[in-house]
C-alpha positions in Angstrom: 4.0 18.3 -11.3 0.8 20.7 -11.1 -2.3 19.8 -9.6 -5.4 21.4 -9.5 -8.2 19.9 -7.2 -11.8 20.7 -7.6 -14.1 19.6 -4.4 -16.8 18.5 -6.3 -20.7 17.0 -5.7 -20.3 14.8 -9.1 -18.2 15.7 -12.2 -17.8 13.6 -15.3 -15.7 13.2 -18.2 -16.9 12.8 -21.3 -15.6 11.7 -24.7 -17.0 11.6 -28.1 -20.4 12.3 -26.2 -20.0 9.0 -24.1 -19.1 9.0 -20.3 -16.4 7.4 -19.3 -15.7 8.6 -15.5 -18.4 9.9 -13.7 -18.3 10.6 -9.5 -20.7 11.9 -7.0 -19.1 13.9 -3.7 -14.9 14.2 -3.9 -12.8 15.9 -6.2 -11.7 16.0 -9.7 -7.6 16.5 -10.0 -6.4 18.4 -12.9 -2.9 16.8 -13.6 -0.1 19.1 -15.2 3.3 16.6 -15.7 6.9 18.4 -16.5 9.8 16.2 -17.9 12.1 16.9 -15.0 8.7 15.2 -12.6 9.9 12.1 -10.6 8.2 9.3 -8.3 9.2 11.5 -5.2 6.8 13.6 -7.1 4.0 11.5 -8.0 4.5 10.2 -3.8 4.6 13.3 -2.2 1.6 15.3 -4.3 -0.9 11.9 -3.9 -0.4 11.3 0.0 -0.8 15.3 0.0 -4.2 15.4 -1.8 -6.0 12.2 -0.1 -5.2 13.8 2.7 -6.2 17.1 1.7 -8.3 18.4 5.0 -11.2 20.3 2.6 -14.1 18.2 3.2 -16.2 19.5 6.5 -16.9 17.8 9.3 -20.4 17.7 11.4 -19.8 21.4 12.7 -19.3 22.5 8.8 -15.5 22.9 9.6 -13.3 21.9 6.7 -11.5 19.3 8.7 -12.1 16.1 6.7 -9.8 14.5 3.9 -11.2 12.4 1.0 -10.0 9.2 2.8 -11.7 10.2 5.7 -15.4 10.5 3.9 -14.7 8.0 1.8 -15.3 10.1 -1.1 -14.7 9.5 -5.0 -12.2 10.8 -7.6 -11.3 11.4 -11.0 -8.1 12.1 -12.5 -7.2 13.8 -15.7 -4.1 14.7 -17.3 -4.0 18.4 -18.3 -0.7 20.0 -20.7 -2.4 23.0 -20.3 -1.9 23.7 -16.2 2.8 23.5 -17.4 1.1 27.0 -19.7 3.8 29.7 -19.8 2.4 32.9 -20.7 5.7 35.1 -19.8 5.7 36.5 -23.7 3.4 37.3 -25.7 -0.3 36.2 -25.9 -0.1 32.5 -27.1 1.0 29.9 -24.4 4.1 27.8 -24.8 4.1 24.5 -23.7 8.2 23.9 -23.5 7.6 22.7 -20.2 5.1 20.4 -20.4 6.7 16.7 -20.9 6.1 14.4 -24.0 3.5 12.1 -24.3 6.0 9.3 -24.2 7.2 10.6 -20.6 3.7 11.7 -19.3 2.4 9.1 -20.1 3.5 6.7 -17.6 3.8 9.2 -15.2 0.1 9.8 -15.4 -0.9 5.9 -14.6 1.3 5.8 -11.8 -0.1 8.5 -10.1 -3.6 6.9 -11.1 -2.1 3.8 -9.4 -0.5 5.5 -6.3 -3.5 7.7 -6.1 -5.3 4.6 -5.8 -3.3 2.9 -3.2 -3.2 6.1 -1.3 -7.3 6.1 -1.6 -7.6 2.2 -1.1 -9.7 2.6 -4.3 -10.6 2.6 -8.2 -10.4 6.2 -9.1 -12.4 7.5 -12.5 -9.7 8.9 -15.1 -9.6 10.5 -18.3 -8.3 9.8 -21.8 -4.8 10.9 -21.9 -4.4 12.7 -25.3 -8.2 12.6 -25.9 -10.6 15.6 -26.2 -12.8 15.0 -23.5 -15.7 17.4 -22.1 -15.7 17.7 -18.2 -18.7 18.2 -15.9 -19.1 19.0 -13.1 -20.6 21.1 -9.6 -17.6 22.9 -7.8 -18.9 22.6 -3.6 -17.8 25.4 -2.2 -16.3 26.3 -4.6 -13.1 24.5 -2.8 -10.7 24.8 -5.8 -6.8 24.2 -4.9 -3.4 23.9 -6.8 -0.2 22.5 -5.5 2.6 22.3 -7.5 5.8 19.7 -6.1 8.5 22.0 -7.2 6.9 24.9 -4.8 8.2 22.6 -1.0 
């Protein structure tokens, strides 16, 4: 599992020119899912980015975590981010998982995410074309991927 989290001041997904998600301060997660991802996975990558110290505190040191200011989030699932671009010029995607297997993985990480946040979190449409907005702060851009421990 791949994420890539965007400190944000709003972002906002957008499908068929209507928003569905749409956030104001906190991040927006980028969500690459392999077949051989578990719930160990899904665990251990939520609890590390709601508690993701990248927010600053009131001497503008990065020492806050999204739980901590009680900030917003949006989640959408990305193929893209399992990319391998070893040969060639056009990506392969071997290593991205099915939809039938990403699927579910992608709603429970919505739902742990949300536990984790003690929250509703924004999402995408998984499968959809969507259009995403939104102001990087910072820019604080991150990626943490579970099989790197």
């Amino acid at each position: 599992m791949k994420a890539v989290i965007q400190k944000v001041t709003s972002a906002s997904v957008l499908v068929k020119g209507e928003i569905i998600s749409e956030i104001d301060n906190g991040l927006l997660i980028l969500l690459g899912i392999t077949q051989e991802d578990t719930t160990e996975d899904i665990q251990r990558l939520s609890k590390k980015i709601a508690n993701l110290r990248i927010f600053n505190d009131e001497n503008e040191v990065m020492n806050k975590s999204l739980i901590q200011i009680d900030g917003n989030a949006i989640i959408v699932s990305q193929f893209t981010l399992m990319a391998s671009t070893k040969k060639g010029n056009r990506p392969s995607y071997i290593h991205a998982a099915k939809p039938e297997i990403a699927t579910p993985l992608y709603e429970q990480f919505v739902h742990q995410f949300e536990q984790d946040l003690n929250k509703k979190v924004g999402t995408g449409i998984f499968g959809a074309d969507m259009k995403i907005n939104l102001q990087n702060d910072g820019p604080v851009t991150i990626i943490i991927d579970t099989k790197n421990k």
